[in-house]
N, C-alpha and C positions, 0 to 999 in steps of 0.2 A: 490325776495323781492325788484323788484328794485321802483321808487319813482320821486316824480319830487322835481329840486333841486334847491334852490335860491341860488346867489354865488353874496356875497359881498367883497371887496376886493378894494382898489385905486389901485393896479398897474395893468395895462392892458395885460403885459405877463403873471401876475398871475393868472388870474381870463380864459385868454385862453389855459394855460396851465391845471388848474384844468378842465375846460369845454373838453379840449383833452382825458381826461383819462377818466373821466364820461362817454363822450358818448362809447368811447370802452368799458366798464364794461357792456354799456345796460341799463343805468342813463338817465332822459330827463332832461336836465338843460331849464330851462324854463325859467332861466331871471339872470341878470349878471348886477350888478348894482358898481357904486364907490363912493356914500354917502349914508352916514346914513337915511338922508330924503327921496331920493328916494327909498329905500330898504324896510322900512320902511313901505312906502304909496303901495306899490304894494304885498307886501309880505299880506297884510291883506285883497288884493283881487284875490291873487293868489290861495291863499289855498295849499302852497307847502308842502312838508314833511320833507325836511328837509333847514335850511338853513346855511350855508358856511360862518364862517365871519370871515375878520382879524382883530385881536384883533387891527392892527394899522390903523382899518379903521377909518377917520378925526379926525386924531392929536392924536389915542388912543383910541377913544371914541367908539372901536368897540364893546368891552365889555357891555358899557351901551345899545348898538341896541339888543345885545344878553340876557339879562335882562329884557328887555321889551316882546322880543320874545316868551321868557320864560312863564313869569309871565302872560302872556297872552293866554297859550298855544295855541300859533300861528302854531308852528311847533318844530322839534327837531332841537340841535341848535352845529354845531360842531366849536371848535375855532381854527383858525391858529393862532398860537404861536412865536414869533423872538427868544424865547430863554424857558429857561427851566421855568415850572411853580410854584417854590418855593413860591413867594407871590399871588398866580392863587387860587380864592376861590375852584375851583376844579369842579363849579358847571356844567358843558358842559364839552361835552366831547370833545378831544384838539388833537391835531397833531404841531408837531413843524418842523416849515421852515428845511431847504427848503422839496418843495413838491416832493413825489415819488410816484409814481403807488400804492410800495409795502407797504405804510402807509394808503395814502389816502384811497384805495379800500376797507381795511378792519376796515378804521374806519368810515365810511359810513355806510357799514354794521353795526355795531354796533350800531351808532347813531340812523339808521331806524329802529333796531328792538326794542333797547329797547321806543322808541316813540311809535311804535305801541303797545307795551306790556302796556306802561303805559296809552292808549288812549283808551285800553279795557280793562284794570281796571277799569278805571274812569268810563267806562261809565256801569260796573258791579257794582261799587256800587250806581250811582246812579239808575240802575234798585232795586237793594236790598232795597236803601234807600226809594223808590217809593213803593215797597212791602210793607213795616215794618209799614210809613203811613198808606196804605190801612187798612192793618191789624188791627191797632190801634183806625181807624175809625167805622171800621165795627164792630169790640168786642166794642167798647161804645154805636153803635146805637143799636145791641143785649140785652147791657146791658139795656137800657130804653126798650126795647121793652118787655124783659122778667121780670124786676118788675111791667112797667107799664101794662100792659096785660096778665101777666103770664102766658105765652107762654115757653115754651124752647127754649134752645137754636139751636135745629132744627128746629123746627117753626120760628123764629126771623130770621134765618138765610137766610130759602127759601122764607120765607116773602119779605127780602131785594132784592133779585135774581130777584124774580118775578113782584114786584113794579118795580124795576132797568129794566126791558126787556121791561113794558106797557108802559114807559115812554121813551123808547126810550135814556137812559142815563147809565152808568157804578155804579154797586154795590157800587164802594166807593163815587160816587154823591149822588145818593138815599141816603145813610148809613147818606152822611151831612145834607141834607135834612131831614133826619128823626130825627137828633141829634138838626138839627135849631127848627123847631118845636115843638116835644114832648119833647124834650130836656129841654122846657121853662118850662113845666108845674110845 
């Protein structure tokens, strides 16, 4: 499950020390940045999966780059931490200083999977969501079809398919099509 890794960080032994362990794991770190703005601008045409931030990246504000990341689902977002996280919304997942092999390795892991779990969620509901439309449309164009014509709703149905195929367009186009038109009457 390995992944390509952004790694933000101001201190220059940190950021080669995490990149040391990464690559021995089998990790591509793909870019190693020590501001927010540059991290930022390139993270959102990197396309990475996960990215590495200290929470003390410029002056503290690393939290807010990891916030944005988020809220954007840019990527999955893991935080390095100076101390414990009792005031830590809790929202990323976190490692605290200093960095070990036997921390870092398996909270990477964790990071990437649950990013990809939730990145095939999302894009499971929005296939369901995209069904439930269709669906929606297709039983109201049925509906006009089979009061206005009195057809069944097998007739209305194959009706829709087979318009949908002559014209070269998808059942749930037709369906609108046939709901903009007979729809009015």
């Amino acid at each position: 499950m390995q992944g390509k890794i952004i790694l933000a960080s101001s201190v220059s032994a940190e950021r080669k020390l995490m990149n040391s362990i990464l690559r021995r794991a089998g990790y591509q770190v793909a870019a190693e940045y020590d501001s927010i703005s540059q991290t930022l601008r390139r993270i959102r045409s990197l396309y990475g999966d996960l990215l590495i931030v200290d929470s003390g990246l410029d002056g503290g504000r690393g939290y807010k780059l990891a916030e944005i990341v988020d809220q954007d689902k840019l990527s999955a977002v893991l935080m390095l931490m100076d101390t414990d996280v009792t005031y830590f919304n809790q929202e990323f997942a976190y490692i605290i200083k200093p960095i070990r092999s036997e921390s870092l390795i398996p909270a990477v892991k964790t990071a990437l999977w649950n990013w990809r779990r939730e990145t095939e969620l999302r894009r499971r509901i929005l296939e369901l969501e995209n069904k439930l439309e269709t669906r929606i449309v297709l039983d109201k164009a049925k509906g006009v079809l089979i009061d206005g014509q009195g057809w069944t709703e097998e007739q209305a149905h194959r009706y829709i398919q087979k318009e949908a195929m002559n014209h070269g367009i998808t059942a749930r186009q037709m369906a609108a099509l046939i709901l903009e038109n007979l729809g009015k009457r």
